[in-house]
N, C-alpha and C positions, 0 to 999 in steps of 0.2 A: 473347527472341531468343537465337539459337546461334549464335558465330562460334565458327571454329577456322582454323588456318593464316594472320590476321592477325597482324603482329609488324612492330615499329618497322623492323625493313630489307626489310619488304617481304612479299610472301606466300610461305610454306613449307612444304612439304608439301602436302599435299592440302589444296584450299578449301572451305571452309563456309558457306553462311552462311542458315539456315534462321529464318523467321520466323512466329511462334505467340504468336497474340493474344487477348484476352478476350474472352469472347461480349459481346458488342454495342460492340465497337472495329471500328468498319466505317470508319477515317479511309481505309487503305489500298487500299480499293475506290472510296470516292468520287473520292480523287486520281485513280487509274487509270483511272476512269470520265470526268471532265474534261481528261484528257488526250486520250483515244481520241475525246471531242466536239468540243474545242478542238486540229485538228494542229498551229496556229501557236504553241499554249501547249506543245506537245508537242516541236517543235523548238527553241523558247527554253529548256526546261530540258534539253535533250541539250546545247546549247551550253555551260549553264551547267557541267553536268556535267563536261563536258571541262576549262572552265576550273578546276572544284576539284578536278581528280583530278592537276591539273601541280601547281595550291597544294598540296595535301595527299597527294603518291604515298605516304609510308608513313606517314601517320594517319588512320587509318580514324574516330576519332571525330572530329576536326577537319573531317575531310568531311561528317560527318550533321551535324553540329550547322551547318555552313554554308550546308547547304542546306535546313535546317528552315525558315526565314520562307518561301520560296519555296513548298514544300510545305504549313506552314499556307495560306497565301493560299489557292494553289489548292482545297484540299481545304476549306474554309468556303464559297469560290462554289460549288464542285460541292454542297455540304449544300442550298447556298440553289435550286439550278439543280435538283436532285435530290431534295426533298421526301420523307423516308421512303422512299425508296429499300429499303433493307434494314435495315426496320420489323423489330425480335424477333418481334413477332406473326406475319407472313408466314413466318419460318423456321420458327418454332416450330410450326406448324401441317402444314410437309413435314417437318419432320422427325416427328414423331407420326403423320401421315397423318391427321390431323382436317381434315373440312373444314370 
């Protein structure tokens, strides 16, 4: 992960914040994927969101790390809801063009 422009009084300068993960770390897809099938699970973590972004306005770690359990959850049902989903095999096969 790439953050820039995060700082204890807030953000400063230009923002960043880019996210680049290891081949077969598909947690961030399955989350996004149970949210977009679940919108009542989708609004409860916007909520949530809100409430830790008034806890944590200039800690940016204290906010991921506070809404980790809520994101494990989610994204373990979406595994169980989503069965190999985005299996390596299936990519691995567009990306080569092997059928």
């Amino acid at each position: 992960m790439y953050l820039k422009g995060y700082t204890p009084r807030g953000f400063e300068g230009q923002c960043v914040h880019i996210h680049v993960r290891s081949y077969n770390d598909w947690d961030e897809l399955y989350f996004r994927d149970y949210l977009i099938t679940h919108p009542e699970i989708a609004q409860e973590y916007g909520k949530f969101k809100i409430m830790l972004r008034e806890k944590y306005v200039h800690d940016r770690d204290g906010y991921t790390n506070a809404k980790g359990e809520f994101v494990r959850k989610y994204t373990a049902l979406a595994r169980t809801e989503f069965p190999n989903r985005y299996a390596p095999s299936i990519f691995e096969k567009l990306w080569t063009g092997i059928n």
